[in-house]
Each structure stands twice: as structure tokens, then as C-alpha cells.
N, C-alpha and C positions, 0 to 999 in steps of 0.2 A: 654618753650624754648628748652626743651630736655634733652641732655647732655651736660657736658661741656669737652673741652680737655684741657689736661694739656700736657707741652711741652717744648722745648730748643731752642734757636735759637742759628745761626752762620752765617760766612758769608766769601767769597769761598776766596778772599786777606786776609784775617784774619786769616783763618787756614791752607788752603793747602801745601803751600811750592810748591816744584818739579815746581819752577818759570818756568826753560827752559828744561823741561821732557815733552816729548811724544807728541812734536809740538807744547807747548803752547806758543802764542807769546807774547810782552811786551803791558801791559795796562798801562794807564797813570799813575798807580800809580808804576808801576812799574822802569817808567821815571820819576816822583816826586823825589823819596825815592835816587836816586841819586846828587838832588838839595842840594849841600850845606846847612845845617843849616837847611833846610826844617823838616825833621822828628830827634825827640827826640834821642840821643846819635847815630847819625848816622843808625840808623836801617830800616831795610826793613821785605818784607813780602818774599823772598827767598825763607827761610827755613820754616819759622811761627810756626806752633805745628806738622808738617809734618803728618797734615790729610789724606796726596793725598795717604799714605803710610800705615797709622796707623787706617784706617776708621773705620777697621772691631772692634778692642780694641775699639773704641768710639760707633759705634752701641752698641755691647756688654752693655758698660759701660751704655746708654742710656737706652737699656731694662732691666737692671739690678735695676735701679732707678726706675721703673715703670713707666716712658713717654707714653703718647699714640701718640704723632706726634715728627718728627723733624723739624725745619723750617731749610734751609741750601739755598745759594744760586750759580748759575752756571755760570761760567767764562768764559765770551764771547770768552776772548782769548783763550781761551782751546778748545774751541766747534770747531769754525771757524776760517778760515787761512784770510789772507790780502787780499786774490782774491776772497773771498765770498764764499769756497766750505769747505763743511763740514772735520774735522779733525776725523777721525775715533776714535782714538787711546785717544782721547780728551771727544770724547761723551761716549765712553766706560767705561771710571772713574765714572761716574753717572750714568752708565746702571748698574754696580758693586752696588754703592753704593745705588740705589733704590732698588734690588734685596736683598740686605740687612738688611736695614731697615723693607720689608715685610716680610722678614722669621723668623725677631723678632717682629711682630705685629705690628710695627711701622709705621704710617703714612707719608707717604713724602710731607711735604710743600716746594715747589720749587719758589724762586725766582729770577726770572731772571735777572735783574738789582739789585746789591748793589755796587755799584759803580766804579768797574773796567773795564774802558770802552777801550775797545781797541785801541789802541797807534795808531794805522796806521790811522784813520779816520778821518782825514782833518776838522778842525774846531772844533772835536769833540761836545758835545751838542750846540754849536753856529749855527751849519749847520744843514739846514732842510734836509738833506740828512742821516743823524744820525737815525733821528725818523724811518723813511724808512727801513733802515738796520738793527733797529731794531725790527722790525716786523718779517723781511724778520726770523731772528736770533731766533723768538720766535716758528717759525715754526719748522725749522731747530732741533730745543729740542723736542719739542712737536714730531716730528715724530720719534721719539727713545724713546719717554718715554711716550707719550699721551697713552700709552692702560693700565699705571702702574701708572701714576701721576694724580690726579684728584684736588686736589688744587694749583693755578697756581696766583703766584703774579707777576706786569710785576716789578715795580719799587719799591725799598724802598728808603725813606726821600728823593723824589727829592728835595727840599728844600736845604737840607744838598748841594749832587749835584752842584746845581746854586748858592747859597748863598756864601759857604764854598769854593766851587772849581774855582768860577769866578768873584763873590765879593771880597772876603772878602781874599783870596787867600791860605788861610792856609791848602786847599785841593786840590788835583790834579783836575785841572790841573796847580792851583797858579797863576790866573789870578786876576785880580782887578780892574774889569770894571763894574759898575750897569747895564750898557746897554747890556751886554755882557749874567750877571746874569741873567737878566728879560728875553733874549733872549732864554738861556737854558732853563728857567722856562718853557716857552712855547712849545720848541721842543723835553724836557722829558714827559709832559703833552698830546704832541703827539703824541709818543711815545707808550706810554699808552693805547692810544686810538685805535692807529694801531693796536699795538699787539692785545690787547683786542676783537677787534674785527675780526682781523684772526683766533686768536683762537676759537672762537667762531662758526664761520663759518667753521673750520676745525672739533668742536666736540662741538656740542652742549651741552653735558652733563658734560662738564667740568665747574667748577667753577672757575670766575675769581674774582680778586680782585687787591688792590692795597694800598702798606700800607705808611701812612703819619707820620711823627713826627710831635708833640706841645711840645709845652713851654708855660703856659697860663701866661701873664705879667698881673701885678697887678701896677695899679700909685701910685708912692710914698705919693702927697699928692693928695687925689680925688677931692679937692679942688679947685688946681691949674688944670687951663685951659690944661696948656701944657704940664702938666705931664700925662691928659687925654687923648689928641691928640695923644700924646705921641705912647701910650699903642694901640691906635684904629690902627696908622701908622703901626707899628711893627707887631700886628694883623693881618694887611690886608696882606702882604707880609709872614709871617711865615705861617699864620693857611688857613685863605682866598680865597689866591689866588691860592690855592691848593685844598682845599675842595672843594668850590664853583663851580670850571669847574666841576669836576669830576660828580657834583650830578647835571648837569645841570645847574647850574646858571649864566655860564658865566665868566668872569672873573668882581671884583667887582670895579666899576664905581669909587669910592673914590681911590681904589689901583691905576686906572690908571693914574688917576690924581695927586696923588700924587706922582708918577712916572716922572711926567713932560715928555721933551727931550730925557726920557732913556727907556720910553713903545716902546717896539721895534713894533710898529704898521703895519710897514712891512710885519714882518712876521709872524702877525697873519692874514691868510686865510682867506676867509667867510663860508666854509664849516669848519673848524678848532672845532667849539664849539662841534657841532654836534659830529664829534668824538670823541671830549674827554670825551666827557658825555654818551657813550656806556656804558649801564644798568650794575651794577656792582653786584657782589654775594657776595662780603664781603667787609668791609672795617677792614685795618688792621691798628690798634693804636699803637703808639708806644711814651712812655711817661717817664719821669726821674725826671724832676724837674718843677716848676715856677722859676719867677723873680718877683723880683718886680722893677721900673725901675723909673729915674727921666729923664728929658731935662734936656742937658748938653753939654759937648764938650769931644768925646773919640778921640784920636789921633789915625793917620793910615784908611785903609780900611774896610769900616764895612759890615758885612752879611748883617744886616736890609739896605738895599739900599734904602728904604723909610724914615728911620728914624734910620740917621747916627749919632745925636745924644745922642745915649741911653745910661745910666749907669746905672747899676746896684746897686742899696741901702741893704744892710743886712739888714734879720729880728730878724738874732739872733737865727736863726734852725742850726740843726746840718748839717754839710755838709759831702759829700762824697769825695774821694781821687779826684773826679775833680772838686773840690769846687761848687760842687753845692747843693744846700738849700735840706734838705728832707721836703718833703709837700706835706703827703697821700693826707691831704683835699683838697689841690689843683686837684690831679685826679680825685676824686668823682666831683669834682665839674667840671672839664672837660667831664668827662664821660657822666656826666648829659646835657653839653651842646652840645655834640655830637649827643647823644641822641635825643636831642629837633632840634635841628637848620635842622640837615644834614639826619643822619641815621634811625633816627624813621620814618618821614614822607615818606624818599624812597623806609620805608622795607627793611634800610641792616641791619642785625647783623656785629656787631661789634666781634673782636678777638683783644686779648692785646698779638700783636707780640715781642715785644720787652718791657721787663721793671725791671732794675736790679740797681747794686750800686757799683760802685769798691772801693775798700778798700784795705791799703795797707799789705796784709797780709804777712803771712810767716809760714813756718813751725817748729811746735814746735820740743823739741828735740828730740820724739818718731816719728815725720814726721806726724803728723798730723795738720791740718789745723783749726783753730779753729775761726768763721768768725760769733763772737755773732751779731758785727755790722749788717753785709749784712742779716742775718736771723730777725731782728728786719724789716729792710728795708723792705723784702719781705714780711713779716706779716704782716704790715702796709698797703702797698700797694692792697696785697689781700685782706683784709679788707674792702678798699676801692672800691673795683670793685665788692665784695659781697652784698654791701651797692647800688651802683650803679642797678645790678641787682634785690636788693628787690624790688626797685622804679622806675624798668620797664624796665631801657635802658638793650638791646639785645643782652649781652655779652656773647659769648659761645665757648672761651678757652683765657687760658693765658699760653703764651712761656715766660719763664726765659732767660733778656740775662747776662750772657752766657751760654752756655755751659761749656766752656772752657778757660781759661785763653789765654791770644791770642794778636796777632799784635792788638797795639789802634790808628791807623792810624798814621795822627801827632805825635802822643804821644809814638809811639813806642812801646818796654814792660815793660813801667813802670807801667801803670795801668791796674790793674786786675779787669777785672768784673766776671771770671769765678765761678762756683758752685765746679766748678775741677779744681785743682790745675795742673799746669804741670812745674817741675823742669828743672833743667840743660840739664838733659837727655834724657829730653819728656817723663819723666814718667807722668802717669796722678793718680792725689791725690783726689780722694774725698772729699770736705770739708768737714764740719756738716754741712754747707747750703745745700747741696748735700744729705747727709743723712735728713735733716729736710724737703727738699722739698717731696723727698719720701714718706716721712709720712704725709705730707699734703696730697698727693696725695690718699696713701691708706687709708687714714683717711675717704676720700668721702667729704671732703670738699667741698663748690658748690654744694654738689648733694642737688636738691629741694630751694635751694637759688634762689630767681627772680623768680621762675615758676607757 
């Protein structure tokens, strides 16, 4: 299998700041974070850990830890103006910041969608005009950075995306329509496919990928019929309808049907499959917890637009500051079916872009950080993808998220997922998880594991 990397991720509303510096225009979350009551104690992503300013002290900090990649993503608004022509002053930030990252060894993993999709664009992912402009958008990077970037993701968690932003409404752009959600599903997935395959044909030697979140549900009682159904419903829409196109197989026949009146059928093309299923070079994992779930009745607007009525049942695991269950063996056993269903037989390797724990930390009196929690989490989890690897599936790196303590969308900054602390002042704090990832790292951990 080779090497493996070790690495950080971030993502460009979450750290940048310098909102209305150097041309960059308003992204929908930028028009969220305005909504009343919408985001946690009223906060926004404005200021955030003032990255756009501070990159070089974070590179630094990064090669200091011993990283070998960063994963970080680039803010449509920044790049490109409302009339489609590139922002100079906007792609320069990233010409900065990749020139950077190389002159400390550092890898740049770029991707181009995490979810701050540009305000001006009418419909936003509803409009099949969206996928279009973004493509157009991937190129527009790629010829400022294509001779320096060579790992290239188009989307992460479109799930999150459509679910969050158009279901269930607790993301921008706070809509709450299923037919709406399923709509986007479809014109972020081609999206994907566009970019994907412009890049592609602008540089052959670049690699592409595209990284998905799970949540694997488990039925409360496996007994019961409908808590089975349950599990399959929520499945087909979280994990399925996302995987499945990507690796070719179309969107899956049960999902649409159980979609009823809200498969936006429309706007799925006949040529539509084919490009979403544009041959991939990685698939990128992104993982935090299971559920386990019963049929029921949740009040309000639900992500799972197939199966609005999910609850969630304790198992009695320890949870995280966003109350979610910790359950290594949940990932191993995800990994393993990624492995099996999707990525083994297409020949992708697999990379765990995203996978960390917030905890409500603080600093002690000396200002140190001390985060036994989140280092238990990570050990765990590593663990778990070591295990994954002895028994074949194709894993070859995992990014910690976070980096950085940072805007939690909705959530504002009450939860911290960072390895680094960052105070009042924007100083940035090292944890021990910070210091212990290090030492995972120089330890060689991985090295010869799976191979």
C-alpha cells in the first residue's frame, strides 16, 4: 500500500475571517449567520481565527507538529466576482498560501467545495446552473495552482450540503423542503462530476477525488421490522445515494422510491449518471460517530428526507461535546464496508479526511490545554483504521479534524474540535492532542500496518 500520510484538515468559512477584504463577496453562509437565532450566540464567520492573516504562524505551527499534507479548502467567494471573472487579489491568498505550505514540505490538499457557496447564484444548489459554474470555478483554481496542487477534492459532505442546508434547514441556506434537498443532492453530485472531469481533461496527472461523510445507523431492535426499514431508509439517503452514483451505480432504485413525489426526476438528465461516475483517484472518508435509531415521531424538519421518522436510542457510550456516541468499532466496521461494497472493487484507496472529537476544553492556569478526552478519541479511532488496514481495505492517510479550534457552523464557537487551542486573542495553543498527534506521527505508526 506504500506510505501512509498524516495530516490536518480545515476549512476556508471556518478559519479565514477578512469576510469583506480583498473582493471577497457574501456566501450563503455569510447571509445565514445574519438570520436571527440561526447560528449559536449570534456569531458568524467574519472574523473566525483570522487565517486569511495569520496562515504563515499556522503553516509554521503545522511543520512544527510534523504533518506531511494540509487539507484546507477555497472560497468560491474569494476566487470569483458575481460576473464570473476571476478576483485576482482573492486567488493570491492561495497562491501565498500553497507556496507555503511547499517550502515547509507540506502537501497541499485542496478542496474546492466545503460549503460556502456563493450568495449571488440564484437557486443556489437547486439550480442546475450551479453545477455548471461550478466547474467553470474549478478551472478558474486549477489554472493558478494546477502546476503546484496535485491532490484536488471537488466537494465535501454534500450530504451535509442538501440535507442540512435544504432539508432540514439548520444550514445555509435554511431551507426545508425534501424535494428541494434531493434536488441539490443531484446538482452537487454534478457538480462533481463536471469539475471532475474538466480537471481532468485540463491535467491528466492530477488526482482527483471527492470526500463523503457516514454516520453508519444501527436498529434499535433488529427484530422489529420497522426499526430495520428504518436503518435501510436513512442509509439509502445518507451513505447510498451518494456513494453509489460516484462509483457508477447509479442512484439506488429503493432510495428513489422511497423518495416518492420529492425524486426531483426532472432534473435528473440521461447523460447525468455517466458524469457523475467520472473514474475517481481517491475517495475521501469522513467519520465521527454511529447512531443507533428506532421509528418514531421527531417533531420539525428532518435531514433523513426518506425517513423523517428517526430517533435516536442511547447506548450508553461516552459522548462528545456534540453529543455524539464514541464508537471506534463502528468505523472499523464502516471502513471494512467501504472497503467491500464501493472502494475495493473500483481500486480506490481510501484517505480518512476528516475524523476528530470536540470537547469542552479550557486552559489550565499555566495556559496549557490538556485534552486526555480528545487523545483517547484519536487513539481509538487510529486504532481502528490500523485494524481496517491489516484486513486489506486501502487506507493511506488520515487528517485530524481539526486543526484548529474554529467557527462550528450552527454552533458557532462553542465547540472546539481543534488539536490547537486559539484564545481571546488568536493566539494559537497547542494541546497535548497536538503534542501526542506528533508523536504518533514520529513514532511511524502505520508504517508496515495493512501492507
Amino acid at each position: 500500500m506504500g506510505g501512509f500520510l498524516w495530516g490536518a484538515a480545515t476549512a476556508s468559512y471556518q478559519i479565514e475571517g477578512a469576510a469583506a477584504e480583498d473582493g471577497r463577496e457574501p456566501s450563503i453562509w455569510d447571509v445565514f449567520c445574519q438570520v436571527p437565532g440561526a447560528i449559536a450566540n449570534g456569531d458568524d464567520g467574519n472574523l473566525a481565527v483570522d487565517h486569511y492573516h495569520r496562515w504563515p504562524e499556522d503553516v509554521a505551527l503545522m511543520s512544527a507538529l510534523g504533518l506531511d499534507a494540509y487539507r484546507f479548502s477555497v472560497s468560491w467567494s474569494r476566487v470569483l466576482t458575481a460576473d464570473g471573472t476571476p478576483n485576482p487579489a482573492g486567488i493570491a491568498f492561495y497562491d501565498r498560501l500553497v507556496d507555503g505550505l511547499l517550502a515547509h514540505g507540506l502537501e497541499p490538499w485542496l478542496t474546492l467545495y466545503h460549503w460556502d457557496l456563493p450568495a449571488h447564484l440564484l437557486g443556489g444548489w437547486t439550480a442546475r446552473a450551479t453545477a455548471e459554474r461550478f466547474a467553470e470555478y474549478a478551472l478558474v483554481v486549477h489554472d493558478r495552482l494546477g502546476d503546484r496542487v496535485r491532490r484536488w477534492t471537488t466537494l465535501n459532505e454534500p450530504w451535509c450540503s442538501a440535507m442540512l442546508g435544504y432539508g432540514a434547514g439548520v444550514h445555509a441556506p435554511g431551507h426545508t423542503d425534501p424535494t428541494e434537498a434531493l434536488t441539490a443532492a443531484h446538482h452537487l453530485l454534478l457538480g462533481h462530476g463536471l469539475a471532475a472531469r474538466a480537471l481532468r481533461e485540463a491535467d491528466a496527472s492530477a488526482s482527483i477525488g471527492i470526500t463523503l461523510n457516514y454516520t453508519p445507523l444501527y436498529p434499535a431492535n433488529p427484530d422489529d421490522p420497522a426499526d430495520v426499514d428504518l436503518v435501510r431508509r436513512a442509509d439509502g439517503t445518507a451513505h447510498r445515494l451518494f456513494t453509489d452514483p460516484v462509483f457508477g451505480r447509479g442512484y439506488p432504485a429503493d432510495v428513489i422510491e422511497d423518495a416518492g413525489p420529492h425524486w426531483p426526476a426532472g432534473a435528473v438528465r440521461d447523460p447525468d449518471p455517466a458524469t457523475i461516475a467520472v473514474p475517481l483517484d481517491f475517495l475521501g472518508v469522513n467519520y465521527y460517530s454511529t447512531q443507533m435509531v428506532r421509528a418514531g415521531t421527531t417533531p420539525g424538519p428532518s435531514p433523513h428526507v426518506t425517513a423523517p421518522g428517526l430517533v435516536e436510542v442511547s447506548r450508553g457510550f461516552e459522548r462528545t461535546d456534540m453529543g455524539w456516541e464514541v464508537h471506534p468499532a463502528g468505523f472499523l466496521e464502516l471502513l471494512r464496508r467501504i472497503g467491500r461494497t464501493w472502494a475495493g472493487p473500483a481500486g480506490v484507496p481510501l484517505y480518512i479526511t476528516e475524523n476528530g472529537a470536540a470537547y469542552p476544553d479550557a486552559p489550565t492556569a499555566d495556559g496549557h490545554v490538556e485534552d486526555a478526552d480528545r487523545i483517547a478519541y484519536l487513539d481509538a479511532h487510529l486504532t481502528a483504521v490500523a485494524a481496517a488496514r491489516a484486513s486489506g481495505v486501502d487506507i493511506r492517510g488520515y487528517f485530524v479534524w481539526s486543526l484548529l479550534d474554529n467557527f462550528e457552523w450552527a454552533l458557532g464557537y462553542d465547540k472546539r474540535f481543534g488539536i490547537v487551542a486559539v484564545d481571546e486573542e488568536l493566539r494559537r495553543i497547542p494541546k497535548a492532542s497536538a503534542r501526542w498527534y506528533a508523536s504518533q506521527i514520529a513514532s511511524g505508526r502505520m508504517r508496515g500496518e495493512g501492507t
